[in-house]
N, C-alpha and C positions, 0 to 999 in steps of 0.2 A: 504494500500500500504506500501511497502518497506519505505519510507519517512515519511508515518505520525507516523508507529511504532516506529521509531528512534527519531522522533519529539518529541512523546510523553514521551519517557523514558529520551530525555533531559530535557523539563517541569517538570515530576517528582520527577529530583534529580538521576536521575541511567542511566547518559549519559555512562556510564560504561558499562550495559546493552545494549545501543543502540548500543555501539561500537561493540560489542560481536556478537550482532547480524547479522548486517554490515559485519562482518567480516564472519561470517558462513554462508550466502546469498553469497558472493563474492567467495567462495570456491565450492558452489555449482552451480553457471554459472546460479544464478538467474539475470535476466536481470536487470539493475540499469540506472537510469534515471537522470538528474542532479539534481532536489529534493536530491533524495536518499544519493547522493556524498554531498548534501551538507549540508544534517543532521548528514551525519556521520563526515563530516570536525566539525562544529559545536562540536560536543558531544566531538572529541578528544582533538582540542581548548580548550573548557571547562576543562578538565583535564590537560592543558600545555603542552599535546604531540605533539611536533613542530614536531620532528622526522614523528611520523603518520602522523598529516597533511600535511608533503610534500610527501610525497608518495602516499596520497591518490589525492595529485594533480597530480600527475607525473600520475596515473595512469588513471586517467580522459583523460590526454592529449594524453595517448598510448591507451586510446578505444573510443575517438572522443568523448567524453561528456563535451558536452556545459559550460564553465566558467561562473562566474559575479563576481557582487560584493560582492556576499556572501561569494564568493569562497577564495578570495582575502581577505577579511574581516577575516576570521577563519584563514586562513593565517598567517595575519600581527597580528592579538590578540596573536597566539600559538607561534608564533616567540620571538615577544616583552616581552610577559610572562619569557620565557625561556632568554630572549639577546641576541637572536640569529640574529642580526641584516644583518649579512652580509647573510645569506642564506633568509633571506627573500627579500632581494634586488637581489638576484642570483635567486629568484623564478619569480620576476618581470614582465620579458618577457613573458612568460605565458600565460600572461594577456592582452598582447597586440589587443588579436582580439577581447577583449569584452570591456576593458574601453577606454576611450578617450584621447586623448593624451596629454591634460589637466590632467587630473587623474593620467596619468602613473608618468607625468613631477609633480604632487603635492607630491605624495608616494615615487617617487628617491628623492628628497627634502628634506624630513621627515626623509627619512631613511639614507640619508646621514650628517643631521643631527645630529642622532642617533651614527651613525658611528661614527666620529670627537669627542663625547663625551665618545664614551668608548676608544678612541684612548688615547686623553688628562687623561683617569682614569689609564690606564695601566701606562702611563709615569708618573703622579703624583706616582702611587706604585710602581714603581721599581727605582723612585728618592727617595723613603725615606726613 
């Protein structure tokens, strides 16, 4: 399947590959399953593509393909990698129909958190 291919090129080390693939599957209107979206969330994750990973979420949510935690997960890793903190809290809602609102209320926390910290770095560098 679509998902173990890309699984396995992430294992490998050539999540680059998985991407690639994903991508030339999705051009040719091969049917994709949430597996699929979320090996290939994964693989771009893995390379820090925050950019890719929210488009490949945004596009799960324009063809009704199921969220989780994985989804979320590859998310906030490709976000955080990057500091892209505020578009991973802009991605948040998302996610509301698959985590609990325990979860949502722990990840705006964390990420505002996160926020407040790079707020406090910017004023410290353009105080000195």
């Amino acid at each position: 399947t679509v998902s173990t291919v890309s699984a396995a090129c992430e294992r490998s080390g050539v999540s680059e590959l998985g991407l690639e693939l994903w991508h030339f599957w999705t051009r040719h209107d091969v049917a994709m399953s949430s597996p699929a979206y979320n090996a290939a969330l994964r693989s771009a994750a893995s390379r820090s593509q925050w950019c890719q990973v929210l488009h490949i979420i945004h596009e799960m949510v324009d063809k009704g393909v199921k969220r989780g935690r994985l989804s979320c997960r590859a998310m906030l890793r490709a976000c955080d990698a990057a500091g892209k903190n505020r578009e991973a809290a802009a991605c948040l809602p998302l996610f509301q129909d698959c985590l609990s609102k325990d979860e949502l209320e722990r990840l705006c926390i964390g990420l505002e958190q996160k926020l407040v910290a790079d707020v406090a770095d910017i004023r410290r560098e353009t105080a000195g």
